[in-house]
N, C-alpha and C positions, 0 to 999 in steps of 0.2 A: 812270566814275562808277557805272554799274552794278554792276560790282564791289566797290565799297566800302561801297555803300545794300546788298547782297541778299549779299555775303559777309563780309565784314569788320566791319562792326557788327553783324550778328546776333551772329559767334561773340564778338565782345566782351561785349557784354551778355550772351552766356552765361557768358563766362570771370565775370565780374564778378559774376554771380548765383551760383554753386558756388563761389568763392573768398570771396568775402561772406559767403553764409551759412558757412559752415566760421568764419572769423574769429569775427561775430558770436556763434556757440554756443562759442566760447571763449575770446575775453575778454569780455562782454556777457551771460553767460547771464542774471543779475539784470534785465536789459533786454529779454531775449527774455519777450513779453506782450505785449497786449490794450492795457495800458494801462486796465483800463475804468473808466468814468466814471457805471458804474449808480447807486451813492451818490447822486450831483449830481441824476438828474432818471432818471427809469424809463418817464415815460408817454410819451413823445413811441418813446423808444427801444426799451419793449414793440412795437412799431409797426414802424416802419424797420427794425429791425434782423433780424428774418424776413423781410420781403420783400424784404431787400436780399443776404441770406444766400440763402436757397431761390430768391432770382433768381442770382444768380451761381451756384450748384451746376447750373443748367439752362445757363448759359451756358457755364460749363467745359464741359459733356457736351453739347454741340451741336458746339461746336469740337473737342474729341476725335474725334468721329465723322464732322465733315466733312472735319477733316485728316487723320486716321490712316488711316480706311475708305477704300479705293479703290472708285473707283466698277465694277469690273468687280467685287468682293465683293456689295457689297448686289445688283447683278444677277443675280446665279448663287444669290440665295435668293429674287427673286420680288419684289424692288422695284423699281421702274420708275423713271424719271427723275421723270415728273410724282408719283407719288407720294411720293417723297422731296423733290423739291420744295414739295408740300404741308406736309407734316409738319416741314421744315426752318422753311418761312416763319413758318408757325403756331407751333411750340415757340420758336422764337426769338424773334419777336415776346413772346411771354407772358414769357418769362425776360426778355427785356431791357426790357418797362416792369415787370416787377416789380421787376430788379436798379435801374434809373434811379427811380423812386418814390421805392424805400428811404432810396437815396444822397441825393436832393434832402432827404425827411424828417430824415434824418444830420446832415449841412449845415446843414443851419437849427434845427436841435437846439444844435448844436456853435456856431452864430453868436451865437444868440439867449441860451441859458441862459450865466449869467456863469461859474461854475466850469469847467463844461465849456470856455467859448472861452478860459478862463486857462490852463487843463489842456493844449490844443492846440500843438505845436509845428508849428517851420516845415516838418519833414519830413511831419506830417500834412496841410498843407495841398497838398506839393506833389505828395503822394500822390494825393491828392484829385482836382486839377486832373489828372493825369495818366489815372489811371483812370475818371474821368466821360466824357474824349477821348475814349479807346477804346472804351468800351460805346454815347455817342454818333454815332463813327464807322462802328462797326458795325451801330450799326441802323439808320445813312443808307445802309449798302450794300445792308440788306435791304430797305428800302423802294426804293431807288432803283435798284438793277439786277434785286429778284426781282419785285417790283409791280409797277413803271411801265417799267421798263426802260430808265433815262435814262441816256444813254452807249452805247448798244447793247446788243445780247444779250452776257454775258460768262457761263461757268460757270467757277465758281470750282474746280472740283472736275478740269479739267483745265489750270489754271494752277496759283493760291496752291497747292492741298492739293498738287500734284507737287514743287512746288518746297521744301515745308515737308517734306517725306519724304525729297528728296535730301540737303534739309539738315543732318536728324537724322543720314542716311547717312555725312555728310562729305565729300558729292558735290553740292555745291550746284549748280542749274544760273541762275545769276542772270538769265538770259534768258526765265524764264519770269515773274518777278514787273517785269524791262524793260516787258513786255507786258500788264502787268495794268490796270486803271482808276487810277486817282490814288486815289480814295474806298480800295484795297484796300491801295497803296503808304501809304497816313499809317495807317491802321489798325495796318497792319504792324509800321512805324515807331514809332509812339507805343505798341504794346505792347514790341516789345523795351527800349524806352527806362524803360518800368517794370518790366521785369524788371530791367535792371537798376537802379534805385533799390531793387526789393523789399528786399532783406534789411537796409535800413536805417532801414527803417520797421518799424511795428505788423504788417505783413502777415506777417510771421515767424511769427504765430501759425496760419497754415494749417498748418504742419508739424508742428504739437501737438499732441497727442493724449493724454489722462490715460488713458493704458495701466496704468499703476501700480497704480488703482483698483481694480481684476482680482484683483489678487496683495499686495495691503495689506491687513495681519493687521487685525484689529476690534479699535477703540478700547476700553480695557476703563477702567470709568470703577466706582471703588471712593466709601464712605462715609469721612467722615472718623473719624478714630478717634476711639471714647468713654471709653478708657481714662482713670480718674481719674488727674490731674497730670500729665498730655501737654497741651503748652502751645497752648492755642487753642482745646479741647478743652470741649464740655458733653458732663454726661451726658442717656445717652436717657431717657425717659418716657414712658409713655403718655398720649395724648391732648394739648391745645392747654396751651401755654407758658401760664404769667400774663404779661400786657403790663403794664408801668409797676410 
């Protein structure tokens, strides 16, 4: 069993994320988008949609650094355990009621205005439910094993992050997440399970970026022509038209 929760379905939901997207950016490109729904309603989503945005930008770059960064790295520049536990608890905390704010805001945007909840499909909802999981289960892990500490002392940083590094490797060692709390094990779980859903949803738009913008020549925007008996065509004058 362990081998199939901590090798086999990760690399699946990986296979299924790079195979997915690939498909989707080619039969689908007209589909890869936002979808967005600012038309419909702008005040609620002026709102939510920055702190739901710049909480998740903190939340990617917290997990970047707690899985990628080994902990004998930030050692050998002068960070200590308690203060990367500080700074871990504290940034996390702030990204994830930012990111969870937003999302609730979103939600009751998307429920309440009628165009918007017509505009919604099923894949957005079960995006939704999917992703709310995991930024909620991960902030029960920060509260509950870096705060209070309930389930005993766990560090994450010589379990999950070893075993998320073997596994980019292709060296998974499923025995290390065997050992981890349940709170870390459904985290886990319920992010790969939205990776793979991502490419079937609106998330597709993280990968976009209007690069084009850079290097797209200037609109070059001309008068209409005044040449007499060109069909459409008045001549110029000075000063204001007669009306009527």
């Amino acid at each position: 069993m362990n081998v199939f929760l901590w090798v086999i379905v990760p690399y699946l939901c990986l296979a299924v994320f790079v195979v997915g997207h690939a498909w989707r950016y080619r039969y689908d490109k007209f589909g890869w988008t936002t979808r967005s729904s600012q038309l419909y309603e702008d005040r609620l989503l002026r709102l939510g949609s920055p702190l739901f945005h710049f909480g998740m930008l903190g939340v990617v770059g917290g997990h970047v650094i707690g899985l990628l960064v080994p902990r004998s790295w930030t050692a050998a520049v002068g960070i200590d355990d308690h203060l990367y536990h500080y700074a871990a608890v504290g940034g996390g905390l702030v990204a994830g009621v930012m990111a969870l704010v937003g999302m609730c805001i979103l939600i009751y945007r998307r429920r309440t205005v009628g165009p918007v909840f017509s505009a919604t499909t099923v894949m957005d909802k079960v995006m939704y439910a999917f992703l709310a999981a995991a930024i909620v289960l991960g902030m029960w892990n920060t509260i509950a094993g870096s705060i209070f500490s309930l389930g005993g002392e766990y560090n994450y940083r010589e379990g999950v992050s070893v075993w998320y590094r073997s596994f980019l490797a292709f060296q998974p060692d499923a025995e290390l997440m065997a050992q981890a709390p349940i709170g870390f094990k459904l985290h886990a779980l319920v992010a790969f399970a939205l990776f793979a859903l991502w490419p079937f949803t609106r998330l597709v738009h993280v990968f976009s970026a209007p690069l084009g913008y850079l290097t797209r020549p200037y609109i070059v925007y001309r008068s209409r022509d005044s040449r007499p008996g060109q069909p459409g065509s008045t001549p110029s004058r000075r000063g204001w038209d007669r009306v009527g």
